[in-house]
Backbone and ligand atoms as CSV (ligand in chain L), in Angstrom:
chain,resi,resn,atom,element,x,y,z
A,1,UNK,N,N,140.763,-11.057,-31.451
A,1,UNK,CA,C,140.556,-9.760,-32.096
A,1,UNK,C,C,141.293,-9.679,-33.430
A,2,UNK,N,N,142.697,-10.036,-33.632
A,2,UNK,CA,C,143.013,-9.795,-34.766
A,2,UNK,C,C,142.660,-10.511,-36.112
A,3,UNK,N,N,142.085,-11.857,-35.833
A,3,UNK,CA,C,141.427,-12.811,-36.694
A,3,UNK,C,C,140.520,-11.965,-37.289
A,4,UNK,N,N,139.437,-11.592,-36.671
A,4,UNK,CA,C,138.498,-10.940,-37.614
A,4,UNK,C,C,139.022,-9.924,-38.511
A,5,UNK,N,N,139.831,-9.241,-37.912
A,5,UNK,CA,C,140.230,-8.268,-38.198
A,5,UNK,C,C,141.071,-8.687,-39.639
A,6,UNK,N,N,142.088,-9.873,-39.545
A,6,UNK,CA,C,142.243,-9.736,-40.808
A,6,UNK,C,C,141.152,-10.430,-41.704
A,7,UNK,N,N,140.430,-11.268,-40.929
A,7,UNK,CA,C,139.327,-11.130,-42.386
A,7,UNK,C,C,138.971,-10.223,-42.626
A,8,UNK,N,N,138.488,-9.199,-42.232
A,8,UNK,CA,C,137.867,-7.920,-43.009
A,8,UNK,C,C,139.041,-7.467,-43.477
A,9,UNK,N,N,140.348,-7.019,-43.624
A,9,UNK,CA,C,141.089,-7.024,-44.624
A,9,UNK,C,C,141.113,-7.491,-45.785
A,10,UNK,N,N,141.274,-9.012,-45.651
A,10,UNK,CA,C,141.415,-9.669,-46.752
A,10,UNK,C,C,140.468,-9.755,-47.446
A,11,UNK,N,N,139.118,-9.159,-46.890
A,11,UNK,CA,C,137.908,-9.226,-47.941
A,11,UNK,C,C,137.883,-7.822,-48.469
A,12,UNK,N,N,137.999,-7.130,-47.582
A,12,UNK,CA,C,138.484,-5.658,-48.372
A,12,UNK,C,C,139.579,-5.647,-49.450
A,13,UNK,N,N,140.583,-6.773,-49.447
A,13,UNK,CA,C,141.733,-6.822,-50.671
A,13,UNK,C,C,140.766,-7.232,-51.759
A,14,UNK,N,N,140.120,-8.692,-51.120
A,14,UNK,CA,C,139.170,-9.295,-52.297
A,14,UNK,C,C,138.396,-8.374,-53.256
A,15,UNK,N,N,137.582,-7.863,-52.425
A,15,UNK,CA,C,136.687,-6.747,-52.970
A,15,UNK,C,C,137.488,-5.849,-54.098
A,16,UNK,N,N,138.774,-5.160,-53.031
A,16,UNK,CA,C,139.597,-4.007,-54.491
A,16,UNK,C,C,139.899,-5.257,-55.433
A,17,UNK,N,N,140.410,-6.545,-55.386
A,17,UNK,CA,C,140.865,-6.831,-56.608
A,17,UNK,C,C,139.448,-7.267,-57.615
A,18,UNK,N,N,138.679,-7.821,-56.725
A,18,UNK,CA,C,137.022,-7.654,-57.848
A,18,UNK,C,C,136.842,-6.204,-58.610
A,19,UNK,N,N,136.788,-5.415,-57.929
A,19,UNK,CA,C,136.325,-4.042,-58.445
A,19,UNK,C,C,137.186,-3.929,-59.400
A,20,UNK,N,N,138.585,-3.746,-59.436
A,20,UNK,CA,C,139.732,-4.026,-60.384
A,20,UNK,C,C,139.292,-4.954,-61.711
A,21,UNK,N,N,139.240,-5.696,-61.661
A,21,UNK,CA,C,139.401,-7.218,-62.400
A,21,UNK,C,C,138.122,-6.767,-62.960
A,22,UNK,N,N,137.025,-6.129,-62.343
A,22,UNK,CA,C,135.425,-6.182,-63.196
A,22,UNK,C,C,135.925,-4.647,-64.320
A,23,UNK,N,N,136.828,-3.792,-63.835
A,23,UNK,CA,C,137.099,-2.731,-64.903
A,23,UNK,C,C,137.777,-2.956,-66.024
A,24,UNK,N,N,138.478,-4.294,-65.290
A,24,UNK,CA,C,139.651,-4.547,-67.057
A,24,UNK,C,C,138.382,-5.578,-67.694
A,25,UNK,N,N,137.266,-6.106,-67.890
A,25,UNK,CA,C,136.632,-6.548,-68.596
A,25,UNK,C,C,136.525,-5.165,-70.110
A,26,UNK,N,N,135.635,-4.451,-69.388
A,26,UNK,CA,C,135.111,-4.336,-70.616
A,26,UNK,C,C,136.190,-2.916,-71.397
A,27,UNK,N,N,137.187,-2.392,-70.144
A,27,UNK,CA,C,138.153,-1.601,-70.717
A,27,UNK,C,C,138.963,-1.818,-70.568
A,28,UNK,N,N,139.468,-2.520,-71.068
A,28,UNK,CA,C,140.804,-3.751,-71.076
A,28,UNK,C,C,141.960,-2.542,-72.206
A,29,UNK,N,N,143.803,-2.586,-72.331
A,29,UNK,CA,C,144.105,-2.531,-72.803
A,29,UNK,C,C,144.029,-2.931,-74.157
A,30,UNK,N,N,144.245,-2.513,-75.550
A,30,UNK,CA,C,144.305,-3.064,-76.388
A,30,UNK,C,C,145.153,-4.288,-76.735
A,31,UNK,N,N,146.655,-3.771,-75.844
A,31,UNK,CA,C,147.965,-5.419,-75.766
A,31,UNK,C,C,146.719,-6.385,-75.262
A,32,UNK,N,N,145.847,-6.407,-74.327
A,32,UNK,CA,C,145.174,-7.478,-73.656
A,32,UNK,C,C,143.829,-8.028,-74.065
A,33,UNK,N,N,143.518,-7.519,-75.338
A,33,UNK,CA,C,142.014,-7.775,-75.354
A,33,UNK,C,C,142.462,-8.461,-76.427
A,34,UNK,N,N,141.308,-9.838,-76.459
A,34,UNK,CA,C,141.489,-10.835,-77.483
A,34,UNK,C,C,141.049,-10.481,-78.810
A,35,UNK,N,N,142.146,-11.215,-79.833
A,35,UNK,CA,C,141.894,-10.527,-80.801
A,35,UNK,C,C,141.240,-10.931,-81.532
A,36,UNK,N,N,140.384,-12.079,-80.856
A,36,UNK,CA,C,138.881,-12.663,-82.157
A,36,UNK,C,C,137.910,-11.757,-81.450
A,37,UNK,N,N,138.280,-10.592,-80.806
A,37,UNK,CA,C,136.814,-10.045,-80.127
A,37,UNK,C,C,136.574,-9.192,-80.845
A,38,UNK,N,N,137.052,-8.845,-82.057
A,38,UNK,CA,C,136.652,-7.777,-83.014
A,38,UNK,C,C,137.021,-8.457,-84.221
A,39,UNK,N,N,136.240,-7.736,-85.396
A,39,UNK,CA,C,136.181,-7.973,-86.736
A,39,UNK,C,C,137.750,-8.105,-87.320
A,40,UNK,N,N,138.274,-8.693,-88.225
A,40,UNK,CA,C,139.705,-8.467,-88.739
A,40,UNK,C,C,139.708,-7.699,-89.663
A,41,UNK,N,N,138.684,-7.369,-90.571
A,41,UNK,CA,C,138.528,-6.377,-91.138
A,41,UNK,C,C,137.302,-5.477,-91.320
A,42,UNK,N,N,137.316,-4.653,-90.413
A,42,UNK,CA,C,135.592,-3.859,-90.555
A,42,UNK,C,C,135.693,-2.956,-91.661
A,43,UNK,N,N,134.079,-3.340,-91.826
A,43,UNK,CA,C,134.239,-1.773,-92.627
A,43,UNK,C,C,133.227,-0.604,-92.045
A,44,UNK,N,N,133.120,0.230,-92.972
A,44,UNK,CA,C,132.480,1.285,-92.477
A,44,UNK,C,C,130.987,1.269,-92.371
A,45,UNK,N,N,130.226,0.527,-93.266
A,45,UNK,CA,C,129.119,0.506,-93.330
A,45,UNK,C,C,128.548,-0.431,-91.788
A,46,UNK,N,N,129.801,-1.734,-91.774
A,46,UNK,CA,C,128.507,-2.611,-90.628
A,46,UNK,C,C,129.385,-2.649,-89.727
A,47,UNK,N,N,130.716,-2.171,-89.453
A,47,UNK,CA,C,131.293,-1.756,-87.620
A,47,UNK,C,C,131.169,-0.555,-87.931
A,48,UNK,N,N,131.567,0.433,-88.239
A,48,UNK,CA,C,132.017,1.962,-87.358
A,48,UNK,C,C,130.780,2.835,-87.881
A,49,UNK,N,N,130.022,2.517,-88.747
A,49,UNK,CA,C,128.928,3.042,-88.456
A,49,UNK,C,C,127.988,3.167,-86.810
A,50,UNK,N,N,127.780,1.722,-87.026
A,50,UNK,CA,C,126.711,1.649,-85.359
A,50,UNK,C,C,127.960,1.903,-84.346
A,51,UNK,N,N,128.902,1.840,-84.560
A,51,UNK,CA,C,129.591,2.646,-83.166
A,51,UNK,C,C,129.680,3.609,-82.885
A,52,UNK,N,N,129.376,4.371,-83.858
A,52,UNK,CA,C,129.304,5.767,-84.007
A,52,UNK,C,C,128.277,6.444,-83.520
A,53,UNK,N,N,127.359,5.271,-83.965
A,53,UNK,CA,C,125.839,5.629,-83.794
A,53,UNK,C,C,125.540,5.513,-82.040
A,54,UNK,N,N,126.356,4.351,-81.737
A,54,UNK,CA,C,126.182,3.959,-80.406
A,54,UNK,C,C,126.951,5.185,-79.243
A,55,UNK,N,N,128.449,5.831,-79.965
A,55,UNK,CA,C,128.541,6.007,-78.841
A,55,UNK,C,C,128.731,7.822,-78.885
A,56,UNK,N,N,128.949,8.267,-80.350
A,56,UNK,CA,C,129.354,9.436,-80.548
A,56,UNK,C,C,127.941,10.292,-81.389
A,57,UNK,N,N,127.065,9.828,-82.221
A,57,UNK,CA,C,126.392,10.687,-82.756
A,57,UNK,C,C,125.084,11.442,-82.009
A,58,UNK,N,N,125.090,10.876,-81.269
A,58,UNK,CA,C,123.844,11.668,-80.238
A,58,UNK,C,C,124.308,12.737,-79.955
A,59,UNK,N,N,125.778,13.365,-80.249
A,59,UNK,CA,C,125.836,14.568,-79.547
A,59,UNK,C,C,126.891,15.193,-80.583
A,60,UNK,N,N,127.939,14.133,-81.717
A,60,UNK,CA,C,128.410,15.129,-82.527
A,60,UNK,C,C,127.821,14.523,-83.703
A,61,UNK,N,N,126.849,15.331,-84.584
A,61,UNK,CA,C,125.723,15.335,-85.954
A,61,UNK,C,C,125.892,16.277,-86.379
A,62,UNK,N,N,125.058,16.459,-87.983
A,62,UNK,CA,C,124.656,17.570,-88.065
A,62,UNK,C,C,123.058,17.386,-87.332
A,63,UNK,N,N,123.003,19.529,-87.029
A,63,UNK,CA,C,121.493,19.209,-86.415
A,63,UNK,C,C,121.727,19.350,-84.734
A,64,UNK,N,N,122.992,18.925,-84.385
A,64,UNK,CA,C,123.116,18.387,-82.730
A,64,UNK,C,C,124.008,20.072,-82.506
A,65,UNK,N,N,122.859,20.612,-82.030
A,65,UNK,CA,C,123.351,22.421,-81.612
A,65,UNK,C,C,124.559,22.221,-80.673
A,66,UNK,N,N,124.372,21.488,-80.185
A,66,UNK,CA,C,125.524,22.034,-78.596
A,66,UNK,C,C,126.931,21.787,-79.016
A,67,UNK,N,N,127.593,22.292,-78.226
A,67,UNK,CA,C,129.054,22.009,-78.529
A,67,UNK,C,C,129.575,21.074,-79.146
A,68,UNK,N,N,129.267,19.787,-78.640
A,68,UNK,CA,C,129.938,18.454,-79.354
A,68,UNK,C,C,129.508,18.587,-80.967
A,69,UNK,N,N,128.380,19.692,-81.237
A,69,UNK,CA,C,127.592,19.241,-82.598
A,69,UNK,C,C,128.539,19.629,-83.547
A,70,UNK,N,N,129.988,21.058,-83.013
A,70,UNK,CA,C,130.821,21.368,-84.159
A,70,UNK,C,C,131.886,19.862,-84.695
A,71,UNK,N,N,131.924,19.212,-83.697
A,71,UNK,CA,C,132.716,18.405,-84.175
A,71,UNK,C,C,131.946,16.596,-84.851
A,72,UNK,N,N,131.976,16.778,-85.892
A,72,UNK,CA,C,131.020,15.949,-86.729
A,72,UNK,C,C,130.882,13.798,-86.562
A,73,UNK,N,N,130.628,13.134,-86.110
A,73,UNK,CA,C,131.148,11.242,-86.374
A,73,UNK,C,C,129.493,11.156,-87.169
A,74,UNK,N,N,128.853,11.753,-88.574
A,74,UNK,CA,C,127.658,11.408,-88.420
A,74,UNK,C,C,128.252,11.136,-89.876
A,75,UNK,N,N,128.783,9.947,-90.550
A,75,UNK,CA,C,129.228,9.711,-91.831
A,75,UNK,C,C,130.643,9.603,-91.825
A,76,UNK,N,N,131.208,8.713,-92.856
A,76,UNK,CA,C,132.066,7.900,-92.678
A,76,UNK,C,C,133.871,9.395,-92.994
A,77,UNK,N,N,133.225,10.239,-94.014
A,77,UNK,CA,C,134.245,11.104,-94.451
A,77,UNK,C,C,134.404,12.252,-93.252
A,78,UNK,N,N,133.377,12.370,-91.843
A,78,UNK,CA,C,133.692,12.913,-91.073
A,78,UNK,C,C,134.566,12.162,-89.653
A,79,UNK,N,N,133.665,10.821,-90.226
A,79,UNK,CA,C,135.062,10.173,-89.053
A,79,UNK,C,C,136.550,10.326,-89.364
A,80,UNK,N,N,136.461,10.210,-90.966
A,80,UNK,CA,C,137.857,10.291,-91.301
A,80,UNK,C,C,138.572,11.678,-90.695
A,81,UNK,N,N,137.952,12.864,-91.488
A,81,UNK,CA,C,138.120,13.969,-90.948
A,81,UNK,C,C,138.959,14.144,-89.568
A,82,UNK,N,N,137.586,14.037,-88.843
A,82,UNK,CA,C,137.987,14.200,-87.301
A,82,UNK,C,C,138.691,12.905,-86.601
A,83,UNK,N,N,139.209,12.197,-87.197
A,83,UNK,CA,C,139.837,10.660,-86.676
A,83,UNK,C,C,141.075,10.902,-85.721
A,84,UNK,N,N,142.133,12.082,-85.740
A,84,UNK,CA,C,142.445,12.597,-84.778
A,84,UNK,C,C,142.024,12.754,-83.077
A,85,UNK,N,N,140.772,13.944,-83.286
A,85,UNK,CA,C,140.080,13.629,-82.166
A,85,UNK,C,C,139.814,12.580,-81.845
A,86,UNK,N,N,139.395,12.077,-82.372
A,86,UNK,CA,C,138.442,10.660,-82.099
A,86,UNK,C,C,139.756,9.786,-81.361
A,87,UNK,N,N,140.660,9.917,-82.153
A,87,UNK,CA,C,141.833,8.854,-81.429
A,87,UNK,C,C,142.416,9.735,-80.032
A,88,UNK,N,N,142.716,10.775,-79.863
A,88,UNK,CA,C,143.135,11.321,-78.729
A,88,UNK,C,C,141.970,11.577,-77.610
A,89,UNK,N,N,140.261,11.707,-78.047
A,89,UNK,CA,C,139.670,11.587,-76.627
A,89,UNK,C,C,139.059,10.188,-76.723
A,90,UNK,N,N,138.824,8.910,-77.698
A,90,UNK,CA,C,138.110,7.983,-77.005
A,90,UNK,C,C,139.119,6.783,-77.484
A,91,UNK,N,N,140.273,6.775,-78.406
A,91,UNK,CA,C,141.673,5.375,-77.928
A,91,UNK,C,C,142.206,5.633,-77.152
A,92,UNK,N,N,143.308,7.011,-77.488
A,92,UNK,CA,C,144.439,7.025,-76.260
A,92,UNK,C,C,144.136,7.470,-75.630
A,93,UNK,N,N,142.765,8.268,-75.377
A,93,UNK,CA,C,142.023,8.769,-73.937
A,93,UNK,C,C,140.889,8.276,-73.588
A,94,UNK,N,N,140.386,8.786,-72.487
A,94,UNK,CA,C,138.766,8.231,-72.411
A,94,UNK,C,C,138.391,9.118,-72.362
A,95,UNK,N,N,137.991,10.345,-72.906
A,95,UNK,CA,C,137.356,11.734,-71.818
A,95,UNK,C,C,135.909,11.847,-73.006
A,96,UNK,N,N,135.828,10.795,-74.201
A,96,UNK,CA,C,134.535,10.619,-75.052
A,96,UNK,C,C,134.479,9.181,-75.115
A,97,UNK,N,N,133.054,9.074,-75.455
A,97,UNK,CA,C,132.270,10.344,-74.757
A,97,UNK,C,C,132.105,9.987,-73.241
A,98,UNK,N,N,131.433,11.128,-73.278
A,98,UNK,CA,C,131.594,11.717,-71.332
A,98,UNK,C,C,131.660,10.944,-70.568
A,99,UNK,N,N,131.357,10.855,-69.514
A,99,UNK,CA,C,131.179,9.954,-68.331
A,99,UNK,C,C,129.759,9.649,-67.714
A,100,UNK,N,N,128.785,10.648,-68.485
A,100,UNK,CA,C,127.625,9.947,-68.554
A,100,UNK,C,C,127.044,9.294,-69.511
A,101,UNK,N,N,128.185,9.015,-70.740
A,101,UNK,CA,C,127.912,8.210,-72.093
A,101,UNK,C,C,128.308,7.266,-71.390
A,102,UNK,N,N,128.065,5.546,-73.075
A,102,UNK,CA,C,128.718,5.068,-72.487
A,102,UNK,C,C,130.106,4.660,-73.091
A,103,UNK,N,N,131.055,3.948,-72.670
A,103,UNK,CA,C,132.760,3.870,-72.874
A,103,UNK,C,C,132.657,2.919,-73.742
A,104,UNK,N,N,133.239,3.184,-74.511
A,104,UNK,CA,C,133.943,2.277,-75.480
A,104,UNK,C,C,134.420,0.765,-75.058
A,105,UNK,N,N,134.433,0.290,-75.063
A,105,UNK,CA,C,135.061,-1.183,-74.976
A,105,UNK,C,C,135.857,-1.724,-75.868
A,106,UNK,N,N,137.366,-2.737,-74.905
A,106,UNK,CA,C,138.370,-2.434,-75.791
A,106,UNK,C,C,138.217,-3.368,-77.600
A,107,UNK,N,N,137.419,-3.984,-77.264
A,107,UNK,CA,C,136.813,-4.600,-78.340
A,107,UNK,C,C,136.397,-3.761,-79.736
A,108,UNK,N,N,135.530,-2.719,-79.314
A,108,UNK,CA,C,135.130,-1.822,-80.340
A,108,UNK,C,C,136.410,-0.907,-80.220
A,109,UNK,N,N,137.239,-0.283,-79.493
A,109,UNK,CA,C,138.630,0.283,-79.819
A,109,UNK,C,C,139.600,-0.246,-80.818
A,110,UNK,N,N,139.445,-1.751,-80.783
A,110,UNK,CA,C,140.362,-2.584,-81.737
A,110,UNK,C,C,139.685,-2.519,-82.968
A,111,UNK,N,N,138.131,-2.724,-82.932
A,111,UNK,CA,C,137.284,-2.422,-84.201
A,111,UNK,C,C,138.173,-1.020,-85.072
A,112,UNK,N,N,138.202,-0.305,-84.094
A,112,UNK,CA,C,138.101,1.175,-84.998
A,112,UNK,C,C,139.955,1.118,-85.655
A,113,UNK,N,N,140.585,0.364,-84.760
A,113,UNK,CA,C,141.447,0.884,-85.093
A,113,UNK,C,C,142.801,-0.051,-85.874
A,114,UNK,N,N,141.634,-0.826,-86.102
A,114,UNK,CA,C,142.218,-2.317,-87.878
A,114,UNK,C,C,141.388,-1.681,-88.454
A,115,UNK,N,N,140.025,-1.256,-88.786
A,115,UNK,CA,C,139.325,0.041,-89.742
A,115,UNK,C,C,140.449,1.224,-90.183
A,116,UNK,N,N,140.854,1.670,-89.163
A,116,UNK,CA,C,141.944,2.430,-89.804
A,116,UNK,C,C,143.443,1.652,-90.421
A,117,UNK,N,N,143.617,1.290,-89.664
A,117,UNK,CA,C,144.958,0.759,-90.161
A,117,UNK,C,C,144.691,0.014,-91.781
A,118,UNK,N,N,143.285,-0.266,-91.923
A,118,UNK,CA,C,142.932,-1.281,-93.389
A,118,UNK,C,C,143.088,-0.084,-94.163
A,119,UNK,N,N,142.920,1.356,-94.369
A,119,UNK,CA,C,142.743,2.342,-95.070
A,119,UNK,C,C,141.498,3.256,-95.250
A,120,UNK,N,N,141.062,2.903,-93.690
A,120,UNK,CA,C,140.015,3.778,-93.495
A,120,UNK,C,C,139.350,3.966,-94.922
A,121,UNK,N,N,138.686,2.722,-95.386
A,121,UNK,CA,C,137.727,3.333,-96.810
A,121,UNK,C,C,136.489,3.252,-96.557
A,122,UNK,N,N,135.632,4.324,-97.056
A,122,UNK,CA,C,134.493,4.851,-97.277
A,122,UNK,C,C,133.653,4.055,-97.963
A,123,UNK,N,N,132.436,4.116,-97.744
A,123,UNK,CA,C,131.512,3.499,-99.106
A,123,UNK,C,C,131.299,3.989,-100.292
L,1,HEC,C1,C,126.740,13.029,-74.351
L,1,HEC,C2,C,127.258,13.839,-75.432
L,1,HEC,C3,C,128.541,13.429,-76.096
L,1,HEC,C4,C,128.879,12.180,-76.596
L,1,HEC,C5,C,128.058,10.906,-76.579
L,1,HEC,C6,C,130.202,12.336,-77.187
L,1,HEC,N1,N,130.634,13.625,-77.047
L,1,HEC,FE1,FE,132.381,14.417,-77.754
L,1,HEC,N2,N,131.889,16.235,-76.984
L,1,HEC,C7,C,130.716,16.545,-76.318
L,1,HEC,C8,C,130.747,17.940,-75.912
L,1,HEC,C9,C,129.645,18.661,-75.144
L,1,HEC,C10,C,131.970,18.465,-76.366
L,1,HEC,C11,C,132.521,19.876,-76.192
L,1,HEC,C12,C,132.992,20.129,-74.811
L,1,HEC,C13,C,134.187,19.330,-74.438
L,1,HEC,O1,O,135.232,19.416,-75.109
L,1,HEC,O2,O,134.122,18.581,-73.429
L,1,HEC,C14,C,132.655,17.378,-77.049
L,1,HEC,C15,C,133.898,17.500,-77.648
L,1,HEC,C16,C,134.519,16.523,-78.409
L,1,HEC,C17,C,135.724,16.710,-79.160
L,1,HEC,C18,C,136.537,17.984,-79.269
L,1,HEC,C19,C,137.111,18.427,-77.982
L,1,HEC,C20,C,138.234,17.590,-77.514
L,1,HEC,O3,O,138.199,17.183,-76.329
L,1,HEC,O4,O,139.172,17.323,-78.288
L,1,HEC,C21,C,136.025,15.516,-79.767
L,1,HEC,C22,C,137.182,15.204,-80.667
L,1,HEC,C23,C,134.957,14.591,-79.384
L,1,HEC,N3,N,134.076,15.230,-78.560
L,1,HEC,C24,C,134.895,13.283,-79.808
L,1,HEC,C25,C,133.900,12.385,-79.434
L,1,HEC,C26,C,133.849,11.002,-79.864
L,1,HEC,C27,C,134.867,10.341,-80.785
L,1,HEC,C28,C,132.739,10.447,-79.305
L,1,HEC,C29,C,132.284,9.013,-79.392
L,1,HEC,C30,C,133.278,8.027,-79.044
L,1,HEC,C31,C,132.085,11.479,-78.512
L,1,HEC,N4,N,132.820,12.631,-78.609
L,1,HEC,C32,C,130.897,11.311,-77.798
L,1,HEC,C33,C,129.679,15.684,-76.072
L,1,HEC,C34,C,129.657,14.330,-76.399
């Protein structure tokens, strides 16, 4: 009896550390994510544009009525703008976009945030 028993444990450990191990892929810390997995220097036109596009402008634009629409990522002087937000709900938080968007990956997090550190310039 207890044989089986700890196999189904230990596959139940297996399992949490899979489920684990498959979340730090694609939302990995920034200390942990490799650093050829993003651009060394993006710019605005060919990274943080389509990320923007990908993960924030469907819902903050101009044009986009609903709530998210007051707060603007549809052009490079509104990312700047709102780059605050942007860093407190989708770097140092996750709560953007939502949880039926999809998440950032720490890859494009590192994108955005050697874009800033270069001097966030505009076209
Ligand atoms: C599916 C729609 C949707 C997407 C995609 C989305 N947001 Fe939002 N966002 C909202 C809505 C709705 C609100 C207002 C309600 C709220 O605060 O939850 C909001 C509010 C915000 C706010 C202001 C409120 C706060 O929590 O500080 C910021 C900043 C923000 N979003 C940033 C972003 C960024 C950056 C992205 C892309 C990484 C993003 N959002 C993607 C819908 C979205």
């Amino acid at each position: 009896m207890a044989r089986p028993f700890r196999r189904t444990s230990a596959f139940a450990r297996a399992s949490a550390f899979v489920a684990l191990a498959g979340c730090g892929i694609g939302d990995g810390d920034l200390e942990t994510v490799d650093p050829a997995a993003a651009p060394l220097h993006p710019t605005y036109e060919a990274h943080i544009a389509p990320l923007m596009e990908t993960y924030c402008t469907a819902c903050h634009a101009e044009g986009e009525g609903g709530e998210g629409g007051e707060v603007r990522y549809d052009g490079c002087k509104w990312v700047v703008r709102n780059w605050s937000g942007l860093r407190s709900t989708a770097l140092d938080g996750r709560s953007m976009p939502p949880p039926t968007a999809w998440v950032l990956s720490a890859a494009d997090r590192l994108t955005l945030e050697r874009w800033w550190r270069d001097g966030h310039v505009c076209p």
